[in-house]
C-alpha positions in Angstrom: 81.8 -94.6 76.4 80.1 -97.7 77.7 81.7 -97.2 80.7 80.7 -93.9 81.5 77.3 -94.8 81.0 77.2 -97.6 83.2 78.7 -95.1 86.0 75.8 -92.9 85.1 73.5 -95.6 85.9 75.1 -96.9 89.0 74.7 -93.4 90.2 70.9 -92.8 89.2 70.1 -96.5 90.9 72.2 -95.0 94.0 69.9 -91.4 94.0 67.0 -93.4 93.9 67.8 -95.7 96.4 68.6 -93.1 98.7 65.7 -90.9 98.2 63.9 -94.0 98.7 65.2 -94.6 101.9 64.4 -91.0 103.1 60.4 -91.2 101.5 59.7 -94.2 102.9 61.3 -93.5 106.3 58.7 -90.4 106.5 56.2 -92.2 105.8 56.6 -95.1 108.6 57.0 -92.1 110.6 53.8 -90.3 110.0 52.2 -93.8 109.9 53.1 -94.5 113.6 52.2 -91.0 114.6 48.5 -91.4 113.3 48.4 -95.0 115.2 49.3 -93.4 118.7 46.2 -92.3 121.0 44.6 -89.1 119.3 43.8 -86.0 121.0 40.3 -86.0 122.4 37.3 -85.4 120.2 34.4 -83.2 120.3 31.6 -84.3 122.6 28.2 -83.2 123.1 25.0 -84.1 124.1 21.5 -86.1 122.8 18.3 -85.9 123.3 16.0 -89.4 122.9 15.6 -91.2 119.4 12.1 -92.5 119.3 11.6 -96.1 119.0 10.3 -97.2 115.2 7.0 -97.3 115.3 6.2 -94.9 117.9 4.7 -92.6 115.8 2.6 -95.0 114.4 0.9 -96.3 117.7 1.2 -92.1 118.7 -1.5 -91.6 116.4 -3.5 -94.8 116.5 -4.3 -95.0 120.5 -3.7 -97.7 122.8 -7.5 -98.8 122.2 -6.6 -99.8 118.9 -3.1 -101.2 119.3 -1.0 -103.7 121.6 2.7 -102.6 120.8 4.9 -102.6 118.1 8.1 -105.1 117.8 10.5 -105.2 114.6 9.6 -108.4 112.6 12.2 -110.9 111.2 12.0 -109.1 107.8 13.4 -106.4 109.7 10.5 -104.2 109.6 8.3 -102.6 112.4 4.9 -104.9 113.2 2.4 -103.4 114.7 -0.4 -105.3 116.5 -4.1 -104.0 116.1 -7.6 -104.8 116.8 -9.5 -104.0 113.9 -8.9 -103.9 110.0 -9.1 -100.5 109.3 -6.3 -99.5 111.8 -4.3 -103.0 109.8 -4.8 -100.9 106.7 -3.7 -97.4 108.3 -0.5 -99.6 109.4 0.6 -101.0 106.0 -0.4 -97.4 104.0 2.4 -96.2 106.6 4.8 -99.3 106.1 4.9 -101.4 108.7 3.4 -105.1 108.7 0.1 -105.1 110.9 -1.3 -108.1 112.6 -4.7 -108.1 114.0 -4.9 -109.4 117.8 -7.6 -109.8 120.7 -6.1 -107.8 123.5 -5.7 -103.9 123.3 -2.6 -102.1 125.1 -5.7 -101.2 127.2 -6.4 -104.7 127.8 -2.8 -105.3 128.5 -2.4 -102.8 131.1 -5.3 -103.4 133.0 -3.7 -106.7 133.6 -0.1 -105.3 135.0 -1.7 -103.2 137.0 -3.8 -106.0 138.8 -0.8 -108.3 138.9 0.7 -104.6 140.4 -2.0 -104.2 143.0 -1.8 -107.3 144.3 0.3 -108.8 147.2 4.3 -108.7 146.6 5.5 -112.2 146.1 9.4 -112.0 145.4 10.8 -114.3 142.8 8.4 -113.2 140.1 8.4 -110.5 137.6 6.2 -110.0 134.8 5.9 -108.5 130.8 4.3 -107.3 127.9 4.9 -110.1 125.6 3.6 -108.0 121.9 4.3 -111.1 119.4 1.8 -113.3 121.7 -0.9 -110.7 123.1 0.1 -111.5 126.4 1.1 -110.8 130.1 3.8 -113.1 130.9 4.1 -114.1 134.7 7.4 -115.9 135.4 8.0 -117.2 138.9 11.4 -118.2 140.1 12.8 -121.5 142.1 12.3 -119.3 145.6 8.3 -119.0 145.0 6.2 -121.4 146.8 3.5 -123.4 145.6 1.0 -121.7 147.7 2.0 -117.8 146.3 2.1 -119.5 142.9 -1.4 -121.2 143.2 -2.6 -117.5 144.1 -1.1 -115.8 141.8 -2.1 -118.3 139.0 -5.7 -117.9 140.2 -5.4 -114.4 139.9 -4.5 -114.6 136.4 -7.1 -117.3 135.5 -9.9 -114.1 136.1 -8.1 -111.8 133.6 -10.2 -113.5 130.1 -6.9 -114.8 129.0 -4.8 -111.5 128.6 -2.0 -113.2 131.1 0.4 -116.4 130.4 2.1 -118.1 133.6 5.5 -119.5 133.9 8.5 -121.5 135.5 11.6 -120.1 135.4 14.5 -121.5 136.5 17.4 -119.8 139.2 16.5 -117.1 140.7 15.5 -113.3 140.0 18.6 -111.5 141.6 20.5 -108.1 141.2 23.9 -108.7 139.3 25.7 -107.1 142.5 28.7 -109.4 143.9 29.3 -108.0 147.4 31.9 -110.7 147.9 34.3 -109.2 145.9 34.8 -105.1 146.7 36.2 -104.0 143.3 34.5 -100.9 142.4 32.1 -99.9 145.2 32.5 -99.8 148.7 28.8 -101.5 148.6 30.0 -103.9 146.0 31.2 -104.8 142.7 29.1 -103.2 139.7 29.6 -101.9 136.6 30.0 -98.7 135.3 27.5 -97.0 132.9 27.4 -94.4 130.8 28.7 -90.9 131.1 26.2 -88.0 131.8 26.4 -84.2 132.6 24.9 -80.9 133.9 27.1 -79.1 131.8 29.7 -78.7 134.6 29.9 -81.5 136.2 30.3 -84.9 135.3 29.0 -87.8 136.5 28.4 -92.1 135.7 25.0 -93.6 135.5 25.1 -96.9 136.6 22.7 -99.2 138.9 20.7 -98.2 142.0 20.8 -101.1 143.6 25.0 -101.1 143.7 25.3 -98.8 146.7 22.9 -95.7 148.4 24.1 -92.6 148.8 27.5 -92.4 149.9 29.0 -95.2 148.6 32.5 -94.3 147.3 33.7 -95.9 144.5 37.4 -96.8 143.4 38.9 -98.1 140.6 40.8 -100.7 141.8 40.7 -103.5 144.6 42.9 -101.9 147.0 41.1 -98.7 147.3 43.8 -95.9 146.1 42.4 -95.2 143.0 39.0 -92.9 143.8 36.8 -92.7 140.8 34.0 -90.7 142.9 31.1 -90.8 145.0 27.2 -91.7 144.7 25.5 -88.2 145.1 22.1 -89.6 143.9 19.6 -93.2 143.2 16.7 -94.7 143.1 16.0 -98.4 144.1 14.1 -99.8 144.1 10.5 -99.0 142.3 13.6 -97.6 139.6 17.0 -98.7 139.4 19.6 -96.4 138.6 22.5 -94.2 140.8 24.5 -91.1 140.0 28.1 -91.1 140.9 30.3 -87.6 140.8 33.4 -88.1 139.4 36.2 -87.1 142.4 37.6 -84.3 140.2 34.2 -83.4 138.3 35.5 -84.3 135.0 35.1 -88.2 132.9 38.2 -87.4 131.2 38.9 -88.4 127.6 36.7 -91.1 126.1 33.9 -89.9 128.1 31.7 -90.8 125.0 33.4 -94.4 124.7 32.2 -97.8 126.5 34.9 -100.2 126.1 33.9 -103.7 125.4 37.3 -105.2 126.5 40.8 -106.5 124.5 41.3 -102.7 124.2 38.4 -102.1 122.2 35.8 -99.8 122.7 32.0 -98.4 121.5 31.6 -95.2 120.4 28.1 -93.8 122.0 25.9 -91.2 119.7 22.8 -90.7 121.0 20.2 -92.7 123.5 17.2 -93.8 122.4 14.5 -96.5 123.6 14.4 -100.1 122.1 12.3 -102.4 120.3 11.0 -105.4 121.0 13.3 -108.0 118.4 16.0 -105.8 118.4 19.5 -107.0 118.6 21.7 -105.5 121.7 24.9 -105.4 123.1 25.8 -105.6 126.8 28.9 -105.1 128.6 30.0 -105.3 131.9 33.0 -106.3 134.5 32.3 -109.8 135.1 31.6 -111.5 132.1 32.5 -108.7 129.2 30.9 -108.2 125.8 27.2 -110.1 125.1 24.4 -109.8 123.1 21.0 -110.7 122.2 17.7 -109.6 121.7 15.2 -107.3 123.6 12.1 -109.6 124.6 9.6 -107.0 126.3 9.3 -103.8 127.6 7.7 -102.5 130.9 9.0 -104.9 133.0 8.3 -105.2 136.5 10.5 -107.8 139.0 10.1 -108.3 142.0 13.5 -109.0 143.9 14.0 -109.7 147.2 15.4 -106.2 148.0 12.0 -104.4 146.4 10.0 -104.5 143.1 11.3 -102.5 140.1 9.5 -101.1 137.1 9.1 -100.3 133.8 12.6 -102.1 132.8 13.9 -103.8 129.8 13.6 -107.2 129.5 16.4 -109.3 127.0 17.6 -112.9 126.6 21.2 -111.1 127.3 23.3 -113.4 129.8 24.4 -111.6 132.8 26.3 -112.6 136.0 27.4 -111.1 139.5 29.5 -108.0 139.1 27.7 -106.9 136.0 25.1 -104.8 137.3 25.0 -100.9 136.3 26.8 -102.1 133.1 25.7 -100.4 129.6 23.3 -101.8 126.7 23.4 -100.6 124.0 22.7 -100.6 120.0 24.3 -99.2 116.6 25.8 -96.9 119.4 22.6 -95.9 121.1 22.3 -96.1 124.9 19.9 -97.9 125.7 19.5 -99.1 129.4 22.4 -100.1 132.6 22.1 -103.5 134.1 19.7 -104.3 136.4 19.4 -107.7 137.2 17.9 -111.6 136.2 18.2 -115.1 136.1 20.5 -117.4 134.9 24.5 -117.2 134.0 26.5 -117.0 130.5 27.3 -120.9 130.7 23.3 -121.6 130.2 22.0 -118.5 129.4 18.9 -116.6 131.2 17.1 -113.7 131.4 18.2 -109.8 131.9 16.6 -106.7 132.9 17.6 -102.9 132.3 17.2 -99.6 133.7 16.0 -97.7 130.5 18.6 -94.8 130.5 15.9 -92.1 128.7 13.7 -92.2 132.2 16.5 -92.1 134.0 17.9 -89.1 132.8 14.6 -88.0 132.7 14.3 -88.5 136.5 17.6 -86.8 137.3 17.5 -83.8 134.9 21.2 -84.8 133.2 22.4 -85.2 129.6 24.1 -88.1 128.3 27.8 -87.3 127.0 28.1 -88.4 123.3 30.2 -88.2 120.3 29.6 -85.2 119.0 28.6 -85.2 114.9 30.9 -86.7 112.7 33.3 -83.6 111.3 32.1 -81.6 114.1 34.8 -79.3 114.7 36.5 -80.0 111.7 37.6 -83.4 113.3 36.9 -86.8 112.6 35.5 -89.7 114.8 38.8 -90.8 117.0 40.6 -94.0 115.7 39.8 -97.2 118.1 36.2 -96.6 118.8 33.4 -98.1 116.4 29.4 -97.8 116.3 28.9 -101.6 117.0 31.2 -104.3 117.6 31.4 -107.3 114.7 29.3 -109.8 115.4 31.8 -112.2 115.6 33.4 -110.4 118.7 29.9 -111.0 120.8 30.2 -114.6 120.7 33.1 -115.6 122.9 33.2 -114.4 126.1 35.8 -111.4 126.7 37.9 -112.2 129.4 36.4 -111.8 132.7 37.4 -108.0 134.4 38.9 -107.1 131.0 35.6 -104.7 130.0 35.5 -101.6 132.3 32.8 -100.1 130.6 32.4 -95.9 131.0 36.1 -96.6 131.4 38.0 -93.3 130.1 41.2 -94.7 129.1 42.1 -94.4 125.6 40.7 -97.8 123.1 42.3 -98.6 120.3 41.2 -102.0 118.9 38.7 -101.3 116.2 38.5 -104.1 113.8 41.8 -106.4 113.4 40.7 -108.5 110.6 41.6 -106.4 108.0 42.7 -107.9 104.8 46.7 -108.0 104.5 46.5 -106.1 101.3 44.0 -103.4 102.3 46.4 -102.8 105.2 49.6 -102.8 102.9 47.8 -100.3 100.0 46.1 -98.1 103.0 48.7 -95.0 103.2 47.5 -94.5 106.7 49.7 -98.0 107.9 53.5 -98.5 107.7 53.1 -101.2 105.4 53.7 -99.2 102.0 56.5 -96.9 103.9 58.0 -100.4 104.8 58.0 -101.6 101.2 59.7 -98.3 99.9 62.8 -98.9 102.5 62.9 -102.6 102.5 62.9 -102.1 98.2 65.2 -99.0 98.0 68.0 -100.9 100.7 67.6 -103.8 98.4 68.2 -101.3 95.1 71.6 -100.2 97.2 72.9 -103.3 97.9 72.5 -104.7 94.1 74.4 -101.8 93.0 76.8 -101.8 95.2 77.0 -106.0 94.5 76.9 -105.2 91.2 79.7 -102.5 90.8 82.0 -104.7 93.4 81.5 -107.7 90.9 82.6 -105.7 87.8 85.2 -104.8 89.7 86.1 -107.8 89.9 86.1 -109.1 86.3 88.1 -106.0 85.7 91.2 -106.9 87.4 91.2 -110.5 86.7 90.8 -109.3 82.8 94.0 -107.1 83.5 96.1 -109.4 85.2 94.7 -112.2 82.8 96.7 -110.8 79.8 100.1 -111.0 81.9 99.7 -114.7 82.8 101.0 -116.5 79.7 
């Protein structure tokens, strides 16, 4: 009797084993098959998010405001020039702070430092936090342009600050190195539309009209042609894809080691507001925007209404994307500076761009639009951590429509191992059930064993 029912249970142990072989095979398999590149997903189109406080200084006026910028808090100051319009700021939310010069004031200034004689190397902004124009002049101005220009500013009751800066105000363009562009090395942009044709937005200043563009050094690889720009007094270009389609991932912007940003909507940013840039030469960055409404004056031609950031940027990373919490915000235009010191970056603001060209920017369409889900690899912002160390120089490709599939890595090992999606708990069924097998099989050799030296025992003496 006892031996039947340990036969009983060598069999059940065997069943078990077995079906745990099969289970946890099936479920490795159907683990793999959700890690492989999935089938494209929805994509649409976005119109402009307003910046935060926009409403705010809507309604107030430019006579009674000098620009918003969001605080360290994390919440929207506006700056004002009287008390009532400080209270009609707080009743809405924001934190108001009272200051002498009205956008008014502030734009009669720009538009003298506009009207008077070019003098490349400088470029100037709205700095909100300080109430001021800020005049920077590069190492390539001379002391006489810079004694005028300083005069100039002396007459304007204190609405303008003047400064050094060191380097030089160049476009990011590298025409040493023809990777991209016949005209050049750049970065691609974003992806936009007519709604039959696709196209990249990307810098003006990378090539005029006509410049073909290829995707790899030796120029086999066509990506397309530029069919439209503007450079300067704006800086931005239009390249048709050769075959009139961006392919999958048109709504991605890969930030490099595989990893990519998924792009929702475009938007305009605020002053304090962290961003991301990516581009070619020196990959994944990020920093904060400084001012808006830039004007620089390169040596090619003076360019307008730009975002200003303390982003790094090198050669080879013009026409490259910025961006926030997945928001297009602005392609590489040009600075001062490298990523080994740091400096000072521009951008062409994407909304007038698309403005200027009549096109729609190609997002990700709503999550569970289409019954799908957002596509594995792609997130709304890279970690923080990721920003911080350079990516590896020609590894971002941004507007690049090959499939991403980083995401982030640093999972916990027992997230990964309990997450049904992963092979880990497939793994643990087959690695357990083979162990199950091999004990029985261990164990019913063994008692085997005993068995015949118990027969054969009783004949020995």
């Amino acid at each position: 009797m006892r031996h039947a029912r340990r036969r009983i249970v060598r069999r059940v142990t065997r069943l078990a084993a077995v079906g745990g072989l099969l289970l946890g095979t099936v479920m490795v398999t159907r683990a793999v098959a959700s890690e492989s590149p999935a089938a494209p997903g929805p994509r649409g189109t976005a119109g402009a998010l307003a910046a935060p406080a926009a409403p705010l200084l809507d309604r107030l006026g430019t006579a009674r405001t000098a620009g918003s910028w969001i605080g360290d808090d994390g919440r929207p100051v506006v700056a004002v020039t009287d008390r009532r319009a400080a209270a009609e700021v707080r009743a809405a939310g924001a934190a108001p702070k009272v200051v002498r010069h009205s956008t008014v004031d502030l734009e009669s200034a720009t538009a003298a430092l506009r009207a008077a004689p070019r003098v490349p190397g400088t470029a100037w902004a709205v700095d909100y936090r300080a109430n001021e124009v800020v005049v920077r002049g590069d190492s390539t101005v001379s002391a006489a342009d810079w004694s005028r220009m300083t005069d100039l500013a002396d007459g304007m009751d204190g609405a303008v600050r003047m400064e050094r800066a060191e380097g030089a105000f160049t476009t990011r363009l590298n025409g040493a190195r023809q990777i991209l562009s016949t005209a050049g090395r750049c970065s691609a942009g974003f992806n936009v539309t007519d709604g039959g044709r696709d196209f990249i937005l990307t810098a003006g200043h990378c090539g005029p009209t006509g410049s073909v563009w290829f995707a790899d050094s030796r120029g086999r690889q066509q990506v397309g042609r530029t069919v439209r720009g503007s450079f300067p007094g704006d800086d931005f270009s239009l390249v048709a894809y050769a075959d009139g389609r961006a392919g999958d991932g048109a709504d991605v912007v890969a930030v490099g080691a595989g990893r990519g940003v998924r792009i929702t909507g475009l938007g305009d940013p605020a002053v304090g507001q962290r961003v991301f840039r990516s581009g070619s030469t020196t990959g994944l960055r990020d920093g904060r925007v400084t001012a808006l409404d830039a004007t620089v004056n390169y040596p090619e031609g003076t360019v307008s209404g730009l975002i200003e950031t303390d982003v790094c940027a090198e050669p080879g990373d013009s026409g490259g994307p910025l961006f926030a919490e997945g928001i297009a915000l602005g392609v590489t235009s040009g600075g001062s500076g490298d990523c080994a010191a740091g400096g000072t970056t521009f951008f062409q603001p994407v909304t007038e761009a698309l403005d200027a060209l009549g096109l729609d920017l190609i997002v990700s369409a709503p999550r569970g639009a289409g019954g799908q889900d957002q596509r594995a690899g792609a997130s709304a912002e890279p970690s923080a951590a990721a920003t911080r160390g350079a990516v590896a120089p020609g590894a971002a490709t941004p507007g690049s429509t090959a499939p991403v599939d980083g995401g982030v890595r640093a999972t916990a090992l027992l997230s990964r191992l309990s997450d049904p999606r992963n092979v880990g708990p497939g793994l643990l069924i087959v690695a357990g059930s083979l162990v199950a097998l091999v004990a029985s099989r261990w164990i019913r050799a063994e008692q085997d064993r005993r068995s015949y030296q118990r027969h054969y025992s009783a004949t020995w003496g």
